[in-house]
Z-matrix of the N, CA and C atoms (Angstrom, degrees):
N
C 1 1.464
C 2 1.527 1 110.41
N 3 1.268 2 111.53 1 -50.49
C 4 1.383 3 102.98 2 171.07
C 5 1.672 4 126.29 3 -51.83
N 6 1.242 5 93.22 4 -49.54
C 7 1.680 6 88.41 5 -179.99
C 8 1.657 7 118.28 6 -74.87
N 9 1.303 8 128.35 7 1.41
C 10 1.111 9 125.66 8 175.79
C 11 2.073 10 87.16 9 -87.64
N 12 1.569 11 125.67 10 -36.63
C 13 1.084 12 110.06 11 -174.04
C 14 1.322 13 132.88 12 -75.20
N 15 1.701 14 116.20 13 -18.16
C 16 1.023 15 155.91 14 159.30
C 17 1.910 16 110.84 15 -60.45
N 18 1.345 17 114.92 16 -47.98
C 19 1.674 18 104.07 17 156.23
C 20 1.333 19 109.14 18 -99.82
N 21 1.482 20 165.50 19 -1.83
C 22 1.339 21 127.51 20 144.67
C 23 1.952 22 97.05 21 -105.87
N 24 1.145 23 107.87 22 104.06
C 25 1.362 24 98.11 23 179.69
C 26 1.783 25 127.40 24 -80.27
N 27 1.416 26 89.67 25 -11.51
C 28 1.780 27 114.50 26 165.29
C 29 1.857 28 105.17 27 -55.52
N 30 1.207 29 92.42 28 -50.78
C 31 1.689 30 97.49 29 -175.18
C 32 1.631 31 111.98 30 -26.27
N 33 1.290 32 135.05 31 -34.31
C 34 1.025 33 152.66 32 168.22
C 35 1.054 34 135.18 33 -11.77
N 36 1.415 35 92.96 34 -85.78
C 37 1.625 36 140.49 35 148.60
C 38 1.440 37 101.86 36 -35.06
N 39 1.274 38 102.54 37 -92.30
C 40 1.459 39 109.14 38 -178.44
C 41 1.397 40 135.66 39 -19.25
N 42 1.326 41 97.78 40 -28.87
C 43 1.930 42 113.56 41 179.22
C 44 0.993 43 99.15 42 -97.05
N 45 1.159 44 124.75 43 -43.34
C 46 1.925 45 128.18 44 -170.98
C 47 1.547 46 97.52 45 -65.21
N 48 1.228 47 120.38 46 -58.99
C 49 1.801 48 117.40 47 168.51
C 50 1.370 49 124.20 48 -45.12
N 51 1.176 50 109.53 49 -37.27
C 52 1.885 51 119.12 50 178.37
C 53 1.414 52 100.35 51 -73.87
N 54 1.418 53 127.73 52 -60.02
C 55 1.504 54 127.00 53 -177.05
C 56 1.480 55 103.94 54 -54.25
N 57 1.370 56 117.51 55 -52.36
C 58 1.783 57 107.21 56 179.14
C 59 1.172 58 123.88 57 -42.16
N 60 1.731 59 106.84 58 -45.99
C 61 1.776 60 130.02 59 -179.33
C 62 1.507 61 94.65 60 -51.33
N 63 1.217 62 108.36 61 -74.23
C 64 1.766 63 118.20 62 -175.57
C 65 1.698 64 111.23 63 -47.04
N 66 1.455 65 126.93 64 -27.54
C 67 1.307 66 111.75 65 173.07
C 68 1.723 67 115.71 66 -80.94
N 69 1.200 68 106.34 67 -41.38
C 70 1.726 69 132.99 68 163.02
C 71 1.278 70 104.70 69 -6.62
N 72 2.040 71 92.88 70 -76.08
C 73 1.468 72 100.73 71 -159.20
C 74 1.695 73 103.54 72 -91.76
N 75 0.951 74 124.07 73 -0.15
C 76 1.795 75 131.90 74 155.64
C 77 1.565 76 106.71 75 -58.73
N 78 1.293 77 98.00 76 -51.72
C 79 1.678 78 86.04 77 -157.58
C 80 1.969 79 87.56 78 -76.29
N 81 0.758 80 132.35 79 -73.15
C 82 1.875 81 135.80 80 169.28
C 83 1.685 82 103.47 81 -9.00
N 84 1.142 83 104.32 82 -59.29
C 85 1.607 84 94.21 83 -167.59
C 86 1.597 85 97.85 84 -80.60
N 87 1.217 86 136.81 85 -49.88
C 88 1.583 87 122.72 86 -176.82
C 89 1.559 88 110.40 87 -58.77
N 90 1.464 89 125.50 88 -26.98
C 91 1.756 90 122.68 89 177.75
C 92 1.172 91 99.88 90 -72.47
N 93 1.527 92 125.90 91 -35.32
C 94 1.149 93 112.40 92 -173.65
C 95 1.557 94 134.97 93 -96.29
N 96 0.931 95 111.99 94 0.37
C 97 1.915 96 149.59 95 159.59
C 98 1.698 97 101.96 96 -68.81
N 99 0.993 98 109.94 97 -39.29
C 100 1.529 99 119.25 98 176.02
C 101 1.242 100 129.12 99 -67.66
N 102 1.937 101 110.21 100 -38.57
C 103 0.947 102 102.93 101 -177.31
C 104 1.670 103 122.81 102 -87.79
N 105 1.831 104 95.18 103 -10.35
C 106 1.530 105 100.94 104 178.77
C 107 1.423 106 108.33 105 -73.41
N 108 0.957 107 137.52 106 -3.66
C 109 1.755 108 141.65 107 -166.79
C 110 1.249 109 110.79 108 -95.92
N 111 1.512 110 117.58 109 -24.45
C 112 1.621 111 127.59 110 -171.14
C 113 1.997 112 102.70 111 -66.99
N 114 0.766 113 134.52 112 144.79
C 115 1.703 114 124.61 113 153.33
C 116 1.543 115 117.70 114 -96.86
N 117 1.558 116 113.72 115 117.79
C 118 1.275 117 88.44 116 -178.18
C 119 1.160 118 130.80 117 -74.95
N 120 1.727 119 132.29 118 138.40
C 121 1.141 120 134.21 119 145.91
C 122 1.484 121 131.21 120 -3.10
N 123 1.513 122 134.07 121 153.82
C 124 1.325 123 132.90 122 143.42
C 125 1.075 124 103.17 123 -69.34
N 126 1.084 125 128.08 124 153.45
C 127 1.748 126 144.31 125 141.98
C 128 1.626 127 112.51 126 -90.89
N 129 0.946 128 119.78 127 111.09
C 130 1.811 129 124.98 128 148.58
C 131 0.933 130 140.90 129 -73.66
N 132 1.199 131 125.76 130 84.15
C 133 1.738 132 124.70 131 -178.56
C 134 1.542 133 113.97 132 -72.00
């Protein structure tokens, strides 16, 4: 493992960017799954 990181040393990056992407659209799609489940309320003025 090291020496594959040691010749592309970009590789890095590259995973650290994909895992961010992959938390991104985790956290987006579970907030937003959430909000369709709520019922809205009346309001009373």
């Amino acid at each position: 493992m090291s020496d594959l990181l040691d010749e592309y040393p970009m590789l890095m990056f590259g995973l650290e960017a994909l895992i961010a992407l992959f938390l991104l659209i985790f956290i987006v799609v579970w907030t937003a799954s959430g909000r369709k489940k709520r019922v809205p309320h009346d309001r009373r003025d």
